[in-house]
Every structure is written in structure tokens, then in C-alpha cells.
N, C-alpha and C positions, 0 to 999 in steps of 0.2 A: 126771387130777387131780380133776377132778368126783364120782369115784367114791372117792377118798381125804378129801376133804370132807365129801362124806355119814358116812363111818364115823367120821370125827371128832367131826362132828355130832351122831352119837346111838349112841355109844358106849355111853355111862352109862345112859341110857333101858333099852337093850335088856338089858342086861343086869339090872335091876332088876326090869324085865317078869317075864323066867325065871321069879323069885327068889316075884317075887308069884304069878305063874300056881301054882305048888307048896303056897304056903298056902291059894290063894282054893279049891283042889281039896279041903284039908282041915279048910274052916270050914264050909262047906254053903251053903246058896243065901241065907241072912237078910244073913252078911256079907258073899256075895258083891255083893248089888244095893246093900248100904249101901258097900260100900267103891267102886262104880261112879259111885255120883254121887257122892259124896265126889270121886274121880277128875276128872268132866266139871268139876265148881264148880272144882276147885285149875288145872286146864289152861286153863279159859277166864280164871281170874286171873292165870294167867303167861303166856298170849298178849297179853292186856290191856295188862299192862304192859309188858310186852316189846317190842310196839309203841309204848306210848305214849313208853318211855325211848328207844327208837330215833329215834323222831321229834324228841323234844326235845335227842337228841344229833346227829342231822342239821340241823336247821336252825339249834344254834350254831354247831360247825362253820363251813357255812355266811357265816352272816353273821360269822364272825370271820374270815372267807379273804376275803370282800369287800367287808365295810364303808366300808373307802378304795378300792376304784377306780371309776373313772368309768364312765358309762353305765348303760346297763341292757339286760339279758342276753335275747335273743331266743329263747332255747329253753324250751319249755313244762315243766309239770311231768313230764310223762308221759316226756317224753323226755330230762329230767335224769339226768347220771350218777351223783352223788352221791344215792342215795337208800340205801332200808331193803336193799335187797339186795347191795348196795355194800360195807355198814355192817359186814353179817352175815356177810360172805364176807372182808372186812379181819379182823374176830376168829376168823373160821378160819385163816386164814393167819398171824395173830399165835401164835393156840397153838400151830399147829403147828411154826411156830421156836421158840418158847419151849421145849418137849416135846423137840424132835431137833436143835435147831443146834447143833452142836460147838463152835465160834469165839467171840468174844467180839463183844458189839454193845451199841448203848446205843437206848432209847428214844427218843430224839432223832433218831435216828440213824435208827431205821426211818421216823421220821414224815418225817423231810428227804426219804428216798430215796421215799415215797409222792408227795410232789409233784413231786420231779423226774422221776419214773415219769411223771403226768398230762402234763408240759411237756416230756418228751422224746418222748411217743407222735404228737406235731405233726409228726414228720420235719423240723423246721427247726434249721439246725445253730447259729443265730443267736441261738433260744427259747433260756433257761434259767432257772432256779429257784433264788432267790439266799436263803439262809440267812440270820441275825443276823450270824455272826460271817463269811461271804460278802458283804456287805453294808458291814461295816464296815470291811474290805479294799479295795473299792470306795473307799470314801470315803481310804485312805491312797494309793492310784492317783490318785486327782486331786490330792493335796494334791502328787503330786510326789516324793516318794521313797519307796523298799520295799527290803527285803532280796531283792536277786536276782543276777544276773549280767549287768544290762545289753544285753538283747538282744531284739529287735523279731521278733516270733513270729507267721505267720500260714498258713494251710492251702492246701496243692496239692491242688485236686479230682481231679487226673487219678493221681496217684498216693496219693492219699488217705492223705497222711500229714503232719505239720506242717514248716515250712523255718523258715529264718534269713532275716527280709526285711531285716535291718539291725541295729547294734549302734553303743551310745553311748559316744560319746570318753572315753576313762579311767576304763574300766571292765573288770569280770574277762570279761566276751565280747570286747572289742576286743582285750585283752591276748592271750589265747589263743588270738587269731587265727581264732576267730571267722566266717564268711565268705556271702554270701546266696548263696542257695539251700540251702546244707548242711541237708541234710534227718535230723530227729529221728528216729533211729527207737527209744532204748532213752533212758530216764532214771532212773538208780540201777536197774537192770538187768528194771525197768517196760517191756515192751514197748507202744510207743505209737501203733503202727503205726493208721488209723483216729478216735484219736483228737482233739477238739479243740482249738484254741489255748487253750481256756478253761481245759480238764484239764490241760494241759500246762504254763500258766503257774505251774499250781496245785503241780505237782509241783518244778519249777525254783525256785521263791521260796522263800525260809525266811529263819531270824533269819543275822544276820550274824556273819561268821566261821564258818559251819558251810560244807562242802563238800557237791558237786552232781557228778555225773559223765554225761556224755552220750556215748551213742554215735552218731556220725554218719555220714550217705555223701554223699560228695562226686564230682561226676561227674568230676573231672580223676584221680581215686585209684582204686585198684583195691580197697585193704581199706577196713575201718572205719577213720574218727579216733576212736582214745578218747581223752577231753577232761577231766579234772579240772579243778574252777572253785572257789573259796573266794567265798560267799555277800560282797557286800558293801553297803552303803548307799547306792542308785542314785539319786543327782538328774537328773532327767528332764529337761531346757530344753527345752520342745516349740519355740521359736526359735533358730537362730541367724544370723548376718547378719555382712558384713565388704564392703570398699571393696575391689575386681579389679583389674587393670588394663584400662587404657584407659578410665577409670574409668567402670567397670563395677559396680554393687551386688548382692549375692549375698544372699537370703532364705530358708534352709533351714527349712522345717518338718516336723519330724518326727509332728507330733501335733496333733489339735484338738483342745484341753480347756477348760477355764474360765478360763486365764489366755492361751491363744492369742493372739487377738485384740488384746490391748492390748499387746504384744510384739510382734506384727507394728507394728502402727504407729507402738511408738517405732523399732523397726529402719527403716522405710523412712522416717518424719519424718529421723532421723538420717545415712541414707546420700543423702538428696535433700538436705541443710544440708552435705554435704559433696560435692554439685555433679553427681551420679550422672547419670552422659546416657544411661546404657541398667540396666533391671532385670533379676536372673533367679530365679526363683521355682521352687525346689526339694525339688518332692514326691514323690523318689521312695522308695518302700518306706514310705510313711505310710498307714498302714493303717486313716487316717479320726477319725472320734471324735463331737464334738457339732455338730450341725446349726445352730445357736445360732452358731457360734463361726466357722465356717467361713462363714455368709452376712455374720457384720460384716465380713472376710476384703476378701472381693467388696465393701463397698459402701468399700472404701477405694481402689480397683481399675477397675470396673465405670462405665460409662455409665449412666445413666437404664434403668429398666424391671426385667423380672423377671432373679431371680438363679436361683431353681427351684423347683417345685411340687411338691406332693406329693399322691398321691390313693388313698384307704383303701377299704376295701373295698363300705364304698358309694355308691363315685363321687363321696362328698365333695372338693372340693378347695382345699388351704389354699396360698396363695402370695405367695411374700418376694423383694421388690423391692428394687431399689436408687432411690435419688432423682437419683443422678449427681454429687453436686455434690465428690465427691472423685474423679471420674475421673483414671483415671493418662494424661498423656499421653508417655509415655518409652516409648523401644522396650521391648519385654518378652519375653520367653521365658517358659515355665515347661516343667522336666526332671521327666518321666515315667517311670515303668517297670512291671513287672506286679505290681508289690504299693502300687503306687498305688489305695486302694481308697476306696470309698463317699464320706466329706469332700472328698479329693481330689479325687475325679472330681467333683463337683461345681462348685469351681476351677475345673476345665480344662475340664470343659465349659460353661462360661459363659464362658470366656476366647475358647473357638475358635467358639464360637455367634455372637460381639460381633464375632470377627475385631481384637480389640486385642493378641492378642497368638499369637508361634510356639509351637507343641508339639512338643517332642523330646526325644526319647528310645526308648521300646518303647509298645508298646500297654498301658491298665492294665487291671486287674483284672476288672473289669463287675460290681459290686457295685451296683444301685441300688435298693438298696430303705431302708428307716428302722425301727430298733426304736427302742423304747419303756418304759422302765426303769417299773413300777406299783409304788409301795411300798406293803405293809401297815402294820398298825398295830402288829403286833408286832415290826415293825423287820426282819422278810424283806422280799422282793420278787418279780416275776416279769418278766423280761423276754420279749417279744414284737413280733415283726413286723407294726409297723402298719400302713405304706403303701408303694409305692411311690416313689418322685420322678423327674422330668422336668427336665431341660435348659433354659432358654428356648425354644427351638423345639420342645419337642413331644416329644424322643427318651428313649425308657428305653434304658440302658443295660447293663442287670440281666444278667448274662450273655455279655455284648456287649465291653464296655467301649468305651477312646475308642482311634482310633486316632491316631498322632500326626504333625503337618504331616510333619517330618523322621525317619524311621527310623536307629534308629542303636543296635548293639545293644552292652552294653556289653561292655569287655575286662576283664575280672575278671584274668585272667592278667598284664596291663601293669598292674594299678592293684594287686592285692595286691605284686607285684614290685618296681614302680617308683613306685608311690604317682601313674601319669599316669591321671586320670578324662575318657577317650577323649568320653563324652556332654558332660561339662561343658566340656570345651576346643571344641567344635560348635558349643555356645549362644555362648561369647566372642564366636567365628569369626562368627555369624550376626548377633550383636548388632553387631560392628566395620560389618558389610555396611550395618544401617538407621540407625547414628546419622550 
């Protein structure tokens, strides 16, 4: 590649050289020496500026990529990436798409994929590089509804490829039966084998009424499901809550987001005004969200002291307490399972840390670390991995996860059959034991 550069490089030069060498042989030596320093003056003028507009195209660049984020940057000039060599090696590799790329592509399009190059070279499957119109996506995800099929998507490391950690009532994935673990491997005949939950959402979602086709494998099946899905307009209730017997209060959270929070506490004000003598708190297959959201959670919950810390890379540590003065005194459970990840785990581990409440279900996830959404100015962004977080006591979980008081793995087979949820009838059973 370095030697296909070069000839790109000075292509045009050498062959001008030839051209000149031919006349400079047939003018004699007056025009040879006149047209030599004519030569040195023009060359040192286009080095000149060649540098100079390099420079001045580096450091907008630059300061337009990080104007808005915080901090300030610990690596020197010397050992910056983005400099003249960088610059000049980008517009070789721009002509030489422009020159030989068969396929169609847009400007935009190469610049997008330059940053996501930079933020995908971290190895962190968590990092990514969010566009305008990636960005404004984002913001239709919080608000709570998107063209998609209803169905909670997150990544199996050991088989490295994405599963079904859950699917929302009345929607084109619950209808189609839908099922967790069924693992993605083909979408609209996209092999996705590898890829992230992030790609994958990307491909699944579109406008509504348009179709979606998955190919999936299920360990009870010996072939493929192929799955036809009719795209539809998904409202997301990251709550929901109802009155059990033995009156028993039920708390399902599917998601931390920005209305989380104020939806748990009318569900639990509500099922405690309807006399609730044991709670159960069910996070299983929630695959986390805002850290924000998840510790108001906890201080509705939680006794006096910390709910969890977090600590960055240079042993800064920031930490979010509770004051106690809503502690829950009601038996409590909360039902776990392994796509129980990062928000969740924080729940549960401040539930079993405090010892106010049982955990059951499967062990989750071991997610413990925190990204960090940086917006620019031009309305992209860059997400990255900031810190860590810690338990109350001290535990990272990152890899780990929690494991839970009661083991109990679930029956997929009884509950897609018979609609019996083997985990959740444990909690009942347990909660009947302590009220």
C-alpha cells in the first residue's frame, strides 16, 4: 500500500520531468540554469503553502471535532494523530477512491466512516461515533417510540453474535413469537454474525409498514426460523406494575431512560395505596440505560449511604448516595437473568450489598463499566467508555456479574407453552415465606 501511494503521489511530477529533461537537452545551458531557479523559487512556493494550508486545515479540523468536549487532551504535539501526515495520506486515499471505486458513495459518507475508523480502532465494542442523523435517532429512542419490531437486542460474547434478550407486549416480535436467546444470525439476508447490537438495531428499524426478515437459531430447533416481521410504531413503557396475589406488588422494568424513574414511583406509591405487603422487582433481560435514572431507582428503595461509585481513569471518584429517608421496608425480591446488564446490575447490587432484599433468578450479565454520550457542535457525537463503577462494598462486577441468592434457571419450554413463568412463581413462593 505505501508503495501504491508513492506512485499516486508523484505521478504527474515524473512524468513532466521526462517531458522537461527533453527540452532542457535542446535549449543549452542559459535556459537550462534560468529555468533551474525558476524551478527551486516555484517548489519552495508550493511547499510553503502546502504546509501552510495544511496546517490551517488541521487545526480547524481540530478545533471543530472538539470545541464542545470537556477536558483537555494529555498528548503532546509530537505524538498527535491528526497532523500533516495524516492530512496528506487522507487525500491519497480519497483520490484513489475517487480514481478506481466502482460503487457509489457520498462525501459524507467517507467522512462519517473516517471517524468511526478513529472510534472503532479502541477495541471497545461499547465506543461509537454517532452522526447528525445517528444522533437524532437517539433522541427518537428516548422519546419512546421508533419503527421497529419490538424486541430487546443485546450481544453473546461467547458466540459472538447478537440474541433476543426480550420482546414488548403487542408488538410484531412478541406476535411472531419472538423468543430470548434466539440468536440473529442473517437480517434481510445481511450476514450479522460478529456484529453489534448497535448495527443490528440499525438494520431491524425502519419506517412503518415496511417488512424486516430474520433469520434465526434456536437451540430447541434443529434448522433455521425464518421470520417475516411488518415494521410497526413501537411504544416502549420502560414500566410496568400490577397487584399479585397474596397481595404481592410486581415492578417490571424493562429500561432506564429519562422517564424511568418517575414511573417507578408512581407504580410502587400506587401498589403500596393498594396495601402491597411484599414487592418484586423485575429486571430481567434489561439491558441497562442511564445511570441518572437507575440511582433515583435506589434512593426510592435503598437505606441511607452509597448506591455506587464510579472511577475513571485517573482514579478520580464520583459517588451517588441515597439519604434513606424512602427506604422500602416490605419483603422484596428482585428477578434477574443474564441479560440483566450495567443499570440493572447496579439495582441488584445495592439491593444484595444492603441485604434488603432476595435475588433470583440466573446470574447477570457482568457489565460494569459507564459510557459517556460527548456531543459536538455539529450535532454528531462520540460515545466512550469513561469509568468503571463499584457496588457499595467495593466490587466491580465488569465481567463477573452478580450472582443470585436463589438459582433458578428459567423454563422457556413451560412458559412459551403454557404461559407458566417458573422464576416468577419462586419469587411469589419466597415473598409468601418473609411477609
Amino acid at each position: 500500500m505505501e508503495n501504491m501511494e508513492n506512485n499516486y503521489d508523484s505521478e504527474t511530477p515524473i512524468t513532466e520531468n521526462r517531458k522537461a529533461g527533453k527540452n532542457l537537452r535542446r535549449s543549452g545551458k542559459h535556459t537550462f540554469v534560468t529555468g533551474f531557479l525558476v524551478g527551486v523559487i516555484l517548489t519552495f512556493v508550493i511547499i510553503f503553502s502546502t504546509m501552510l494550508g495544511l496546517k490551517y486545515y488541521r487545526n480547524y479540523r481540530i478545533s471543530k471535532a472538539i470545541d464542545s468536549a470537556a477536558g483537555s487532551s494529555t498528548v503532546s504535539e509530537d505524538e498527535e494523530i491528526v497532523n500533516e501526515k495524516l492530512i496528506k495520506k487522507l487525500g491519497v486515499l480519497e483520490t484513489i477512491i475517487d480514481r478506481h471505486f466502482f460503487g457509489e458513495y457520498t462525501r459524507d459518507e467517507l467522512e462519517d466512516g473516517i471517524y468511526k475508523g478513529l472510534v472503532g480502532a479502541l477495541n471497545d465494542k461499547y465506543a461509537d461515533y454517532y452522526s447528525v442523523e445517528e444522533m437524532q435517532e437517539q433522541s427518537e429512542d428516548t422519546a419512546g417510540k421508533y419503527g421497529g419490531i419490538g424486541a430487546y437486542i443485546s450481544f453473546d460474547e461467547e458466540k459472538n453474535c447478537c440474541v433476543i434478550a426480550g420482546t414488548i407486549p403487542n408488538t410484531p416480535a412478541e406476535e411472531a413469537d419472538l423468543r430470548d436467546g434466539d440468536l440473529i444470525v442473517m437480517v434481510d439476508e445481511v450476514d450479522t454474525i460478529g456484529m453489534s447490537s448497535t448495527e443490528i438495531v440499525k438494520l431491524i428499524k425502519g419506517e412503518e409498514g415496511t417488512s424486516v426478515h430474520l433469520t434465526l437459531i434456536r437451540d430447541e430447533e434443529d434448522d433455521y426460523i425464518e421470520v417475516d416481521l411488518v415494521r410497526a410504531i413501537v411504544d416502549s413503557p420502560s414500566v410496568s406494575y400490577e397487584m399479585m396475589e397474596n397481595e404481592i406488588g410486581y415492578i417490571g422494568i424493562s429500561e432506564f431512560n429519562g422517564t424511568t424513574a418517575d414511573h417507578f414511583t408512581e407504580a410502587l406509591a400506587s401498589l403500596k395505596a393498594e396495601n402491597a405487603k411484599g414487592i418484586i422487582i423485575d429486571v430481567r433481560s434489561n439491558l441497562g440505560g442511564n445511570l441518572d435514572a437507575v440511582c433515583a431507582i435506589c434512593r426510592e428503595i435503598l437505606p441511607k449511604g452509597l448506591i455506587v461509585y464510579t472511577q475513571d481513569k485517573y482514579g478520580n471518584r464520583q459517588e451517588y448516595e441515597c439519604d434513606g429517608s424512602n427506604e422500602l421496608t416490605l419483603p422484596l425480591v428482585v428477578l434477574t437473568n443474564g441479560y440483566s446488564a450495567s443499570a440493572s446490575e447496579i439495582l441488584t447490587g445495592a439491593v444484595k450489598d444492603y441485604g434488603i432484599g432476595t435475588v433470583i433468578g440466573t446470574k447477570t450479565y457482568g457489565k460494569g463499566i459507564v459510557q459517556t454520550i460527548i456531543p459536538l457542535t455539529d450535532g454528531s457525537a462520540i460515545k466512550l467508555t469513561t469509568s468503571k463503577y463499584f457496588t457499595p462494598k467495593g466490587t466491580c462486577i465488569h465481567g463477573v456479574g452478580i450472582e443470585p441468592d436463589i438459582e433458578v434457571e428459567f423454563d422457556s419450554e413451560r412458559y412459551y407453552d403454557d404461559g407458566y413463568d417458573n422464576q416468577l412463581e419462586t419469587a411469589l413462593e419466597e415473598l409468601k415465606k418473609q411477609m
